[in-house]
VOBA-1610 file (N, C-alpha, C; in pm, whole numbers, padded with zeros to 5 digits, always signed):
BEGIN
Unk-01808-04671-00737Unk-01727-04590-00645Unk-01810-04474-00592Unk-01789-04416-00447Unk-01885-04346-00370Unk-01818-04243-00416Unk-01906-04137-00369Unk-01871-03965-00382Unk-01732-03965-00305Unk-01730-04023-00117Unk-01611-04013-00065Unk-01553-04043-00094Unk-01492-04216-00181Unk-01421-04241-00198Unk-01329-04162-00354Unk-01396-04098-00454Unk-01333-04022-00563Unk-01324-03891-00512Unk-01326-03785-00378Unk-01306-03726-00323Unk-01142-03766-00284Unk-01172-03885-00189Unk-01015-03906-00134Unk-00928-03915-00223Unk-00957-04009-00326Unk-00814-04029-00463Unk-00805-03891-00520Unk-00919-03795-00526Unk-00898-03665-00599Unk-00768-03567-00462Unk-00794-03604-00342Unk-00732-03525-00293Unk-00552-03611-00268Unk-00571-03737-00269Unk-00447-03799-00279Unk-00352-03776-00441Unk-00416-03741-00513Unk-00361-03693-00668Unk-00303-03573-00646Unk-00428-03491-00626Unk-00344-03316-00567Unk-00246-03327-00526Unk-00227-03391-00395Unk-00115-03416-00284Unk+00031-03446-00379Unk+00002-03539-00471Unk+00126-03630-00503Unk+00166-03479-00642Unk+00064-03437-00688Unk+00069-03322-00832Unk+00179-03208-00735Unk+00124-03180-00632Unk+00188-03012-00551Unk+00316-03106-00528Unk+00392-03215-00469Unk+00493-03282-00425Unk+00629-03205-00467Unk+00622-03170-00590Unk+00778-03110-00686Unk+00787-02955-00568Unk+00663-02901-00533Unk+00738-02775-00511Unk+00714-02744-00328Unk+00780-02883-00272Unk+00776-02865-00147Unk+00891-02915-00134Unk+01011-02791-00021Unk+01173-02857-00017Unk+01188-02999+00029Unk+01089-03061+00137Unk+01111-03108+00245Unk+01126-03278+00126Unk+01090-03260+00003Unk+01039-03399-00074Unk+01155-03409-00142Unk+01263-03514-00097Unk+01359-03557-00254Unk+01295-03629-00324Unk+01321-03611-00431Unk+01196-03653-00571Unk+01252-03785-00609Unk+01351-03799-00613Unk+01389-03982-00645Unk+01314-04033-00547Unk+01338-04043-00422Unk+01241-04107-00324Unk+01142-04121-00350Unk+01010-04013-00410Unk+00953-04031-00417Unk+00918-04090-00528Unk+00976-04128-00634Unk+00961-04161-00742Unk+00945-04316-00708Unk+01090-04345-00660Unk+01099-04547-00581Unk+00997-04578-00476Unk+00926-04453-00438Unk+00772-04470-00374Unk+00644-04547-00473Unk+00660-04449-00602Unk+00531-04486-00702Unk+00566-04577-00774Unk+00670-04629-00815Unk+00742-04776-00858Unk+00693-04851-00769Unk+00736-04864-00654Unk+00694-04975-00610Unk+00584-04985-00547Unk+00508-04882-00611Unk+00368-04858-00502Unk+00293-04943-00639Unk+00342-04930-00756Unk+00236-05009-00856Unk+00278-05135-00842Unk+00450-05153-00861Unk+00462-05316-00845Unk+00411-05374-00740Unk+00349-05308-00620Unk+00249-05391-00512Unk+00121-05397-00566Unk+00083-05265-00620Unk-00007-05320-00709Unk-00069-05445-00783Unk-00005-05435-00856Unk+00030-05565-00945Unk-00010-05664-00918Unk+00096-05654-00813Unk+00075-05791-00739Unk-00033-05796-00657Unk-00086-05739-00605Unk-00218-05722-00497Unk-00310-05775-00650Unk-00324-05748-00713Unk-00418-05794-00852Unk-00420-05970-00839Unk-00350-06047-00851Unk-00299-06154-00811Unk-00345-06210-00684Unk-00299-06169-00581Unk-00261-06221-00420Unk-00390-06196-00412Unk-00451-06070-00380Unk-00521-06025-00295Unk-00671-06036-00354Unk-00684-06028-00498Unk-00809-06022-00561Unk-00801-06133-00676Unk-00703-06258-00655Unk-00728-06383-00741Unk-00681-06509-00635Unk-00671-06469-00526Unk-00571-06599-00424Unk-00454-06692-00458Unk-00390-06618-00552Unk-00307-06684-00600Unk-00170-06609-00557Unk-00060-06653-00448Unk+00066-06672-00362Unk+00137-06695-00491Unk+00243-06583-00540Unk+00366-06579-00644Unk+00472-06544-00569Unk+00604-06661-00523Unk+00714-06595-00503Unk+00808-06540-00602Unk+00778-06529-00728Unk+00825-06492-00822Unk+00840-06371-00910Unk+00747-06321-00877Unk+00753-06141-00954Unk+00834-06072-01002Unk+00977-06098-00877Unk+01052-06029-00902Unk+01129-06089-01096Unk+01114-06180-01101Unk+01133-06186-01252Unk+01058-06099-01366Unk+00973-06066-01296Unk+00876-05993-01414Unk+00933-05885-01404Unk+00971-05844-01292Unk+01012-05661-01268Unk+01131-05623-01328Unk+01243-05735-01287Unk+01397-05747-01359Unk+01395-05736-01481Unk+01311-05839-01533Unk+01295-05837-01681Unk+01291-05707-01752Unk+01188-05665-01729Unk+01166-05546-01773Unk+01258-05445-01738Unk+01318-05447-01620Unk+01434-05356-01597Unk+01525-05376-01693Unk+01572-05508-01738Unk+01706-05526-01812Unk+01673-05472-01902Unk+01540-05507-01981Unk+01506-05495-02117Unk+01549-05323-02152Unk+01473-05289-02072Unk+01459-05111-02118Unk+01549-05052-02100Unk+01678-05127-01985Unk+01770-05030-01953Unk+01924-05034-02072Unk+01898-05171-02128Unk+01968-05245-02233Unk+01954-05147-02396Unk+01817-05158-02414Unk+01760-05071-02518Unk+01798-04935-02537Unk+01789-04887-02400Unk+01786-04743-02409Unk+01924-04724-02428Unk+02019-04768-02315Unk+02148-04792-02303Unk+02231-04797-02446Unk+02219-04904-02494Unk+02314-04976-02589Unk+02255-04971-02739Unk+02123-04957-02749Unk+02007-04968-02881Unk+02024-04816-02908Unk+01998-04706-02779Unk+01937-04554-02835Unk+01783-04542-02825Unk+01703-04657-02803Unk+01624-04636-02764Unk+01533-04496-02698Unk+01428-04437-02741Unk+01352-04426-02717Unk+01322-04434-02550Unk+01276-04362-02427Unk+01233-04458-02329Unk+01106-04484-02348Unk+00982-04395-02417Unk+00888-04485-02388Unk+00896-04578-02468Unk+00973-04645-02581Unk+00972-04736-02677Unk+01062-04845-02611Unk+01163-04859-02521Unk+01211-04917-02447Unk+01086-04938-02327Unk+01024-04834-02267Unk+00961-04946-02180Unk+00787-04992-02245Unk+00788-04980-02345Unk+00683-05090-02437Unk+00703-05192-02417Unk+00870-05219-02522Unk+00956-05345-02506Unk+00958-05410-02399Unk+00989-05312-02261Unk+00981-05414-02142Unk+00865-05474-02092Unk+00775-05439-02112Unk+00633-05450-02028Unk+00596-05564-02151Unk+00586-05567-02276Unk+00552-05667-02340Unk+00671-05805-02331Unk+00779-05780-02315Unk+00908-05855-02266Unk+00835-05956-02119Unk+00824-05847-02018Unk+00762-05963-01902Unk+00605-05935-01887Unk+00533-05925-01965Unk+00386-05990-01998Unk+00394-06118-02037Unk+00475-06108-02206Unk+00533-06290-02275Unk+00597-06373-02174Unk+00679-06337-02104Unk+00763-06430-01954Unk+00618-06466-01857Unk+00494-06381-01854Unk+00416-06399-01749Unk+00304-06483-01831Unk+00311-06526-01900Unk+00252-06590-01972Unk+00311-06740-02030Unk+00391-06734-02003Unk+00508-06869-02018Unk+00497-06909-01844Unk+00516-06860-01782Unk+00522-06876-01640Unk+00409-06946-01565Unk+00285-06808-01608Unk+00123-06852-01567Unk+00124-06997-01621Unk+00141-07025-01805Unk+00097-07120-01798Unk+00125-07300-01682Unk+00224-07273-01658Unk+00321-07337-01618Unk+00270-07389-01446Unk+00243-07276-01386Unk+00239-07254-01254Unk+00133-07278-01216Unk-00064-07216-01333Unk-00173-07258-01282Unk-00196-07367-01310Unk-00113-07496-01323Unk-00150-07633-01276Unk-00179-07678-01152Unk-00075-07615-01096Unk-00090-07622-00964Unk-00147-07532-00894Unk-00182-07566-00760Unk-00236-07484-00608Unk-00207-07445-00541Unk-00208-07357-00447Unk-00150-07323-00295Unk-00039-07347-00335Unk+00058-07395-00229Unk+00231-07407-00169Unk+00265-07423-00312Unk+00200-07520-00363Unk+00258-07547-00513Unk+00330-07466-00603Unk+00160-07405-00598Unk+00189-07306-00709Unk+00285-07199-00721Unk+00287-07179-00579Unk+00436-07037-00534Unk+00531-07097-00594Unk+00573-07260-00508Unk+00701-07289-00528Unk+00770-07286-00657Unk+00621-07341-00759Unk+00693-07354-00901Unk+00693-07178-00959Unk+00676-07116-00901Unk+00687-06927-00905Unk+00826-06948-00911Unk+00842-06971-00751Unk+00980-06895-00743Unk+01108-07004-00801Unk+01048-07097-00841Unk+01176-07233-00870Unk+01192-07145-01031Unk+01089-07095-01110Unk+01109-07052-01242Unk+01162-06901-01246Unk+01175-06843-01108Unk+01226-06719-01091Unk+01309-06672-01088Unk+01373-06814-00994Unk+01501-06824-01014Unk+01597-06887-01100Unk+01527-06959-01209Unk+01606-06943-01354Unk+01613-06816-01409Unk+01504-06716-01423Unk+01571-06599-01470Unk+01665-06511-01425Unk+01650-06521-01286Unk+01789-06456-01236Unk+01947-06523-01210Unk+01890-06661-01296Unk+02029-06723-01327Unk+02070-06721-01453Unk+02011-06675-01553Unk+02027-06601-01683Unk+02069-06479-01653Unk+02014-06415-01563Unk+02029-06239-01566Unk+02182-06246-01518Unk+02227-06327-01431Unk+02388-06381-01415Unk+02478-06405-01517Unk+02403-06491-01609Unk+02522-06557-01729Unk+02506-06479-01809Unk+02386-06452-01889Unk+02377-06392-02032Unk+02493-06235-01964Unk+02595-06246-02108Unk+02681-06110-02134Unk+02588-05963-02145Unk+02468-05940-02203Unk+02398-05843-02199Unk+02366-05773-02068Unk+02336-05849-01975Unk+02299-05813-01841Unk+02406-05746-01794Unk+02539-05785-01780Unk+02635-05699-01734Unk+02683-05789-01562Unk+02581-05904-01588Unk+02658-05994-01478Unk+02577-05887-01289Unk+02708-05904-01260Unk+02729-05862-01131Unk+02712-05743-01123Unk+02761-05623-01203Unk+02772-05493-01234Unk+02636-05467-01298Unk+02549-05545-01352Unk+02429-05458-01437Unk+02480-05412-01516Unk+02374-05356-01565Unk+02358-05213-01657Unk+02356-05075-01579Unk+02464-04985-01585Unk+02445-04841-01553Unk+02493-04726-01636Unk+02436-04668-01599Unk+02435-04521-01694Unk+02322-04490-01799Unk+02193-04551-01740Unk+02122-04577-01857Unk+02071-04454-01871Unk+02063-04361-01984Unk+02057-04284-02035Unk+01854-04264-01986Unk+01834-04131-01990Unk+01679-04131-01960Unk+01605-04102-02063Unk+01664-04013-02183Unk+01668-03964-02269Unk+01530-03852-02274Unk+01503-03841-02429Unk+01377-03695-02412Unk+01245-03828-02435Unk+01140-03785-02349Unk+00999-03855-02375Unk+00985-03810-02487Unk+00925-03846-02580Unk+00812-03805-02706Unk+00915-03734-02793Unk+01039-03729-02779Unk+01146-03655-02806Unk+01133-03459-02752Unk+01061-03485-02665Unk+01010-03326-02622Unk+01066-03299-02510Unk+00998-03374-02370Unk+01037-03396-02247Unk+01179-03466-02196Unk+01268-03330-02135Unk+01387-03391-02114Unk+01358-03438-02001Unk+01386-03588-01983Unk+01361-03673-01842Unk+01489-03664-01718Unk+01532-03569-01810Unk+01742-03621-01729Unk+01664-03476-01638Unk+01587-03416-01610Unk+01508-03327-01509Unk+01428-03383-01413Unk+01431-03376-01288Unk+01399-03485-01181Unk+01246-03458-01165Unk+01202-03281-01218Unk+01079-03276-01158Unk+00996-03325-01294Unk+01040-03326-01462Unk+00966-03415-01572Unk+00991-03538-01539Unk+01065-03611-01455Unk+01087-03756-01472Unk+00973-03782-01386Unk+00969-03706-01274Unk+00849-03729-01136Unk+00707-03733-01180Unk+00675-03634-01266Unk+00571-03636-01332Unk+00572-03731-01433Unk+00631-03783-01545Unk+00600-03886-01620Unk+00594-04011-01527Unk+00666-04063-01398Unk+00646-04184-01341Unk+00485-04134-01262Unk+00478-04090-01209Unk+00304-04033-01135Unk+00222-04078-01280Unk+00293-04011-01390Unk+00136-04045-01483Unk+00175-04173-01507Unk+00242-04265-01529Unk+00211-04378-01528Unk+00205-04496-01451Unk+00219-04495-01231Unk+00172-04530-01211Unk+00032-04475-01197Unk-00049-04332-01196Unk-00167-04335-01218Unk-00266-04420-01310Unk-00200-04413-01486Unk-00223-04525-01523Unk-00246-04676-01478Unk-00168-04715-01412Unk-00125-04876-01359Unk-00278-04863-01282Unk-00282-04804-01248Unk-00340-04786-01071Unk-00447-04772-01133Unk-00543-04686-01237Unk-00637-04685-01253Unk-00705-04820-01360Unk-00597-04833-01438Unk-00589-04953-01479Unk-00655-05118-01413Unk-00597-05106-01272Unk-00614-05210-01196Unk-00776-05157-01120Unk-00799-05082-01066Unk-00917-05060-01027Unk-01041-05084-01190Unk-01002-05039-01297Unk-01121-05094-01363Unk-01145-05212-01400Unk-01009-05316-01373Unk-00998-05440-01351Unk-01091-05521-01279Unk-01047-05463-01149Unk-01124-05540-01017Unk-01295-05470-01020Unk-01301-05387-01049Unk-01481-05334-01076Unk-01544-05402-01174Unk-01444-05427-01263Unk-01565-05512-01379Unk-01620-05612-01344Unk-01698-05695-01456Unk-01719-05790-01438Unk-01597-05952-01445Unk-01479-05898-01496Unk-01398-05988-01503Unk-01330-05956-01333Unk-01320-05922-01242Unk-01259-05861-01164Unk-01382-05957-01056Unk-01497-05949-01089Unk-01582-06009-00991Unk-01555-06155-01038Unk-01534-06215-01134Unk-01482-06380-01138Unk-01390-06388-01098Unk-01272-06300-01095Unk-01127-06346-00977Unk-01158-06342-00824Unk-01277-06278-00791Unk-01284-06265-00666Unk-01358-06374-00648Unk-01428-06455-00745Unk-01522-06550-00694Unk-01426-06695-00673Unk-01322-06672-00769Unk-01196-06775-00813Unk-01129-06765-00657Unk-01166-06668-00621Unk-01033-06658-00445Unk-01139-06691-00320Unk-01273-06702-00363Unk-01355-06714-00236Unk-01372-06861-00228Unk-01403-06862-00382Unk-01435-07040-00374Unk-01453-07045-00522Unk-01329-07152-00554Unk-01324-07212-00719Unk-01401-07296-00720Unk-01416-07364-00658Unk-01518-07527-00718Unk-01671-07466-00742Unk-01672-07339-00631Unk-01822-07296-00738Unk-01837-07216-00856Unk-01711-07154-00858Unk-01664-07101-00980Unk-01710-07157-01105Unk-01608-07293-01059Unk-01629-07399-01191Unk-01747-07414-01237Unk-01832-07486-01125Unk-01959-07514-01138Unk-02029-07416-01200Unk-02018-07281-01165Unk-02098-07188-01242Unk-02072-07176-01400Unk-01996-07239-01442Unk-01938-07240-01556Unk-01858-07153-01592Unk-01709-07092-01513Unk-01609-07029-01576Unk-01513-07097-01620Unk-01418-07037-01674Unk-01290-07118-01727Unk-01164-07059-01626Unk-01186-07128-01537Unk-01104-07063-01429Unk-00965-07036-01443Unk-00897-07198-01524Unk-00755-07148-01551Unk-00762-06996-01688Unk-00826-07048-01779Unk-00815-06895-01813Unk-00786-06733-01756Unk-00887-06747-01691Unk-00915-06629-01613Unk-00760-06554-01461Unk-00727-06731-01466Unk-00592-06707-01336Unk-00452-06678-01445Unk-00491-06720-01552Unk-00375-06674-01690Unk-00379-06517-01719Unk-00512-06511-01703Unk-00530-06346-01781Unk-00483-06240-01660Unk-00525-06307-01519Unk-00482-06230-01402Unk-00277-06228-01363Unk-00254-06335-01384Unk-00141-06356-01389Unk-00076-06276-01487Unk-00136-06275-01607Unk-00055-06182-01724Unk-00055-06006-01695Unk-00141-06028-01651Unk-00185-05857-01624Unk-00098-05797-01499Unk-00074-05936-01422Unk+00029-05882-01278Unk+00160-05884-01301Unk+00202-05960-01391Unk+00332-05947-01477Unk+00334-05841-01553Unk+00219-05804-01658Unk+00329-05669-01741Unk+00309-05545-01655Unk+00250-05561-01544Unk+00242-05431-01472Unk+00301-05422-01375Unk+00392-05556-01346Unk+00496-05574-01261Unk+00618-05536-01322Unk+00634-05570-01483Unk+00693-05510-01563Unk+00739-05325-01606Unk+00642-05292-01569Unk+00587-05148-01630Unk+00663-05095-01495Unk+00664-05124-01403Unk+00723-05058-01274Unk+00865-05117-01243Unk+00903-05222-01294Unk+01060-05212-01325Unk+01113-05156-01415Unk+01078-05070-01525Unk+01102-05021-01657Unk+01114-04910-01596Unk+01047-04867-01511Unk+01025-04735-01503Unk+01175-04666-01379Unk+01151-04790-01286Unk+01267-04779-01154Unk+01402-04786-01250Unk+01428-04849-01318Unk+01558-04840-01441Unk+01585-04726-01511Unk+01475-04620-01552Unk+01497-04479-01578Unk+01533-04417-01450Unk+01443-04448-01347Unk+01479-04379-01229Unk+01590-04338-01153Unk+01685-04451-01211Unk+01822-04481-01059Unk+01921-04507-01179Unk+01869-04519-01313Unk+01929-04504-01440Unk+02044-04678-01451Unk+01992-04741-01371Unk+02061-04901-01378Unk+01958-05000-01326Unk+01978-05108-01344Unk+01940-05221-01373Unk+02017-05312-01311Unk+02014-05375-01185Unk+02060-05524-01128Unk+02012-05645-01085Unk+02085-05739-01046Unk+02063-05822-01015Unk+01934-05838-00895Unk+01940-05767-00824Unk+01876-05721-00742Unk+01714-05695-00755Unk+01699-05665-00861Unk+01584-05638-00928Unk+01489-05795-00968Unk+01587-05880-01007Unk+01561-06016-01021Unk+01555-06135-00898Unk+01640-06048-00807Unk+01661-06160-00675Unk+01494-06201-00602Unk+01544-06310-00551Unk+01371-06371-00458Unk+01370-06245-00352Unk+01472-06178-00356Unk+01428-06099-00209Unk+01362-05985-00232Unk+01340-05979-00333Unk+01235-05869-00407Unk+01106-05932-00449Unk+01119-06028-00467Unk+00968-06117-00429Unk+00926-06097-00297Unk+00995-06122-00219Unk+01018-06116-00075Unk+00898-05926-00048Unk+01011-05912-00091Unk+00975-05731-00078Unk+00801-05698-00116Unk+00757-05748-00202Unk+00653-05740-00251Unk+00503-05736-00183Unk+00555-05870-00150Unk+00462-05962-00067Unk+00441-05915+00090Unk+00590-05847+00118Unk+00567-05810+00262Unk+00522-05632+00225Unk+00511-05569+00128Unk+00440-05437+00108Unk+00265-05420+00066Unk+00268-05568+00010Unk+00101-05569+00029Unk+00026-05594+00178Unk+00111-05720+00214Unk+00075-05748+00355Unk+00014-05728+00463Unk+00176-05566+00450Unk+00127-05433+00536Unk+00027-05372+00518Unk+00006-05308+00402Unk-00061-05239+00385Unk-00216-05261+00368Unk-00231-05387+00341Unk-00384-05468+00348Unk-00424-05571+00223Unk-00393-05688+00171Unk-00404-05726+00117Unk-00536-05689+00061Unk-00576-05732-00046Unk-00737-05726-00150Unk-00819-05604-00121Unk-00732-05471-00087Unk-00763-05364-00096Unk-00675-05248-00186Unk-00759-05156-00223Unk-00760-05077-00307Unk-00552-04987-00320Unk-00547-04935-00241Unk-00483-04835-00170Unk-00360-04905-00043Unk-00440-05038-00031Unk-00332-05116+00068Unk-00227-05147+00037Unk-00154-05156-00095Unk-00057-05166-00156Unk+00051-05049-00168Unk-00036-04925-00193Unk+00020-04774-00218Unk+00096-04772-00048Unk+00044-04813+00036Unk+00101-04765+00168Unk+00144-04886+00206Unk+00163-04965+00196Unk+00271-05099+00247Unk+00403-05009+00158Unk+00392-05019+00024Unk+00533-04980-00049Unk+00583-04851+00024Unk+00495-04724+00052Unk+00562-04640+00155Unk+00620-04695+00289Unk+00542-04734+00303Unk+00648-04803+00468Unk+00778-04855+00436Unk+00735-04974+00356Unk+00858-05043+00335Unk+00985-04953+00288Unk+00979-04872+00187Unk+01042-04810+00099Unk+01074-04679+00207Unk+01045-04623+00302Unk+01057-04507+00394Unk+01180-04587+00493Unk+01114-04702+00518Unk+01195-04756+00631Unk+01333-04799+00620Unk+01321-04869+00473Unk+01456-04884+00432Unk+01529-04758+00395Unk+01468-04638+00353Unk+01570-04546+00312Unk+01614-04433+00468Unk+01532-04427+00573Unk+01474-04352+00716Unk+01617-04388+00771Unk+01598-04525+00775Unk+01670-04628+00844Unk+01801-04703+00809Unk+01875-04656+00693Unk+01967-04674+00604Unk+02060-04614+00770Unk+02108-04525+00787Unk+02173-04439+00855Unk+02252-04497+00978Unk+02119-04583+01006Unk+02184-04684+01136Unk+02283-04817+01151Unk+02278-04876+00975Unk+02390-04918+00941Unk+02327-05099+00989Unk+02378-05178+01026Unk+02331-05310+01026Unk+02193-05287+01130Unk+02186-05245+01243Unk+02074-05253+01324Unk+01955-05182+01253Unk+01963-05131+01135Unk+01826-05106+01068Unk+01751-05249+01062Unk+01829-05325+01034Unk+01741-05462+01007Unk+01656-05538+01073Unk+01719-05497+01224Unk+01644-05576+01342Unk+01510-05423+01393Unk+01560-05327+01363Unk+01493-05185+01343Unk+01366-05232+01235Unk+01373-05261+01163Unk+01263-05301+01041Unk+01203-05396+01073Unk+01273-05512+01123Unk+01201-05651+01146Unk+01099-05628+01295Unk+01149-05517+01368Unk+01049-05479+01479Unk+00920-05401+01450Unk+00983-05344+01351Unk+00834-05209+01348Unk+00754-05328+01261Unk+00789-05429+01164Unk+00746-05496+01089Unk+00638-05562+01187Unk+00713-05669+01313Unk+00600-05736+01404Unk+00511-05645+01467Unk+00552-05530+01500Unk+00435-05429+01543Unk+00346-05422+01441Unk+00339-05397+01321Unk+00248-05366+01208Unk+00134-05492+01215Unk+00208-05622+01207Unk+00140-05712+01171Unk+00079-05778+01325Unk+00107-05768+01458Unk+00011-05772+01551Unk-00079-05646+01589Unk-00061-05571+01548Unk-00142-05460+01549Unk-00250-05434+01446Unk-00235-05447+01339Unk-00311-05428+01205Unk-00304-05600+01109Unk-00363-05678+01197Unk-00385-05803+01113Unk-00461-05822+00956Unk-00514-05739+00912Unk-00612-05706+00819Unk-00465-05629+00745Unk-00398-05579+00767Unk-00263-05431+00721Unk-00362-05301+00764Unk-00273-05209+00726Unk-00342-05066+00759Unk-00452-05030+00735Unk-00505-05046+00579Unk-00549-04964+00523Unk-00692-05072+00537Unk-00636-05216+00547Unk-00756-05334+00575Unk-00815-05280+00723Unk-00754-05214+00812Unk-00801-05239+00968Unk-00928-05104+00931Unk-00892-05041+00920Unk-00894-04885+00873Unk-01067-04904+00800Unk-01031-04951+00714Unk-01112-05016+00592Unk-01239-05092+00705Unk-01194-05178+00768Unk-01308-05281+00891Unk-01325-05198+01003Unk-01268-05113+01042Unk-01317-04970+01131Unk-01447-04961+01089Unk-01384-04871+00992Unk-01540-04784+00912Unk-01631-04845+00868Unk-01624-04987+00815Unk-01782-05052+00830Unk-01792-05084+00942Unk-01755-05091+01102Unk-01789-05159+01150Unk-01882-05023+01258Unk-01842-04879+01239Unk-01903-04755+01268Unk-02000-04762+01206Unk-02006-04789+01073Unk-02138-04757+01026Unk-02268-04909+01001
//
């Protein structure tokens, strides 16, 4: 990493650290900003830096939502001990799943994503724990470490920042290593992969597992946030959601994920107000984004500046 580029994340950290004491910022918002700025994450780990198309995620995220919000809820739980539980909850699901799914390729492989995705959100329906239709609400936020009262919007803001910072830095020492350069070689071209002698399904297991519990880790966290847990969380249209926040923002880049989930997540809440025509409102600025910035934002942005220098 260049001098500029740990310059910019140093000054994008500041930015997000000063956030609590500026009026203009409601802090839940911004909170369902860094949730879903890691669960694009996540998934950009996957999509963007292993070529591997999951319509399914949103099972990993639910999961973990139910888990922690269930625990905390109904157990007394702990939250960071509830969202352990969750993140190891849909790591084991992403690992039952991976195995399952890297048989297959391309179209395949999604389909059997989202065909197994949507068994869990047909459990998250039946099983009595879930709460059905209604979820889980009221989930308690309780004290971090038993110190930090979280039921305070500006400690809750700061414990979700430090742990998508975590996620986030997490995934960058991912993709820098040397295991991070075999997923990229796995997305440019597997058959030389092979040939070079990797164990490719391995390696699309270990990537897959890693995009699940950290797909996990950011539904655990949105369940403290909004203090419930739904169906919603499990639905394909949050797969949906995912996929169209990396998109934007630039697939198999760093930061392209962090700003697809702002758009998306701005637009839906900006645009709430207008009542059904937000949708055709979203689905427009959406085709503008994507004939305008074919690469996403942060990809065009990104092919600018090498192409200046």
């Amino acid at each position: 990493m260049n001098q500029k580029t740990k310059l910019l994340y140093g000054i994008l950290v500041l930015i997000a650290l000063l956030l609590p004491f500026q009026d203009f910022i409601y802090l839940v918002f911004a909170m369902k900003v860094l949730c879903f700025a890691l669960f694009a994450c996540a998934f950009n780990l996957l999509l963007g830096f292993t070529g591997l198309l999951s319509f399914g995620h949103a099972a990993f995220f639910g999961t973990s939502a139910y888990i922690t919000a269930y625990l905390c809820k109904e157990a007394g739980f702990a939250p960071e001990l509830g969202i352990v539980l969750g993140v190891l909850g849909s790591g084991a699901l992403g690992f039952i799943i991976g195995s399952l799914a890297i048989r297959r390729q391309g179209i395949y492989f999604a389909m059997v994503t989202l065909a197994l995705s949507q068994m869990i959100y047909f459990l998250a329906v039946q099983m009595p724990f879930t709460g059905g239709e209604d979820g889980i609400q009221g989930v308690p936020r309780g004290m971090l470490f038993g110190l930090i009262d979280l039921k305070n919007d500006v400690a809750m803001y700061y414990f979700v920042l430090a742990v998508f910072l975590f996620g986030f830095a997490l995934i960058m020492r991912a993709v820098n290593s040397p295991f991070g350069q075999v997923l990229k070689a796995i997305r440019e071209n597997e058959p030389r992969a092979i040939s070079l002698g990797y164990d490719v399904d391995r390696f699309k297991l270990m990537s897959f597992v890693i995009s699940a519990a950290l797909s996990g880790l950011a539904g655990s966290m949105k369940s403290l946030v909004f203090q419930l847990a739904t169906l919603t969380d499990v639905h394909w249209h949050m797969s949906g959601e995912v996929v169209l926040m990396t998109l934007l923002g630039g697939m198999g880049t760093i930061l392209g994920p962090v700003v697809g989930a702002g758009i998306v997540v701005g637009l839906q809440n900006y645009l709430a107000n207008i009542g059904s025509w937000s949708t055709i409102a979203t689905g427009f600025i959406f085709v503008i984004c994507v004939l305008a910035f074919r690469r996403g934002v942060v990809g065009e942005i990104v092919a600018h500046y090498k192409n200046k220098n």
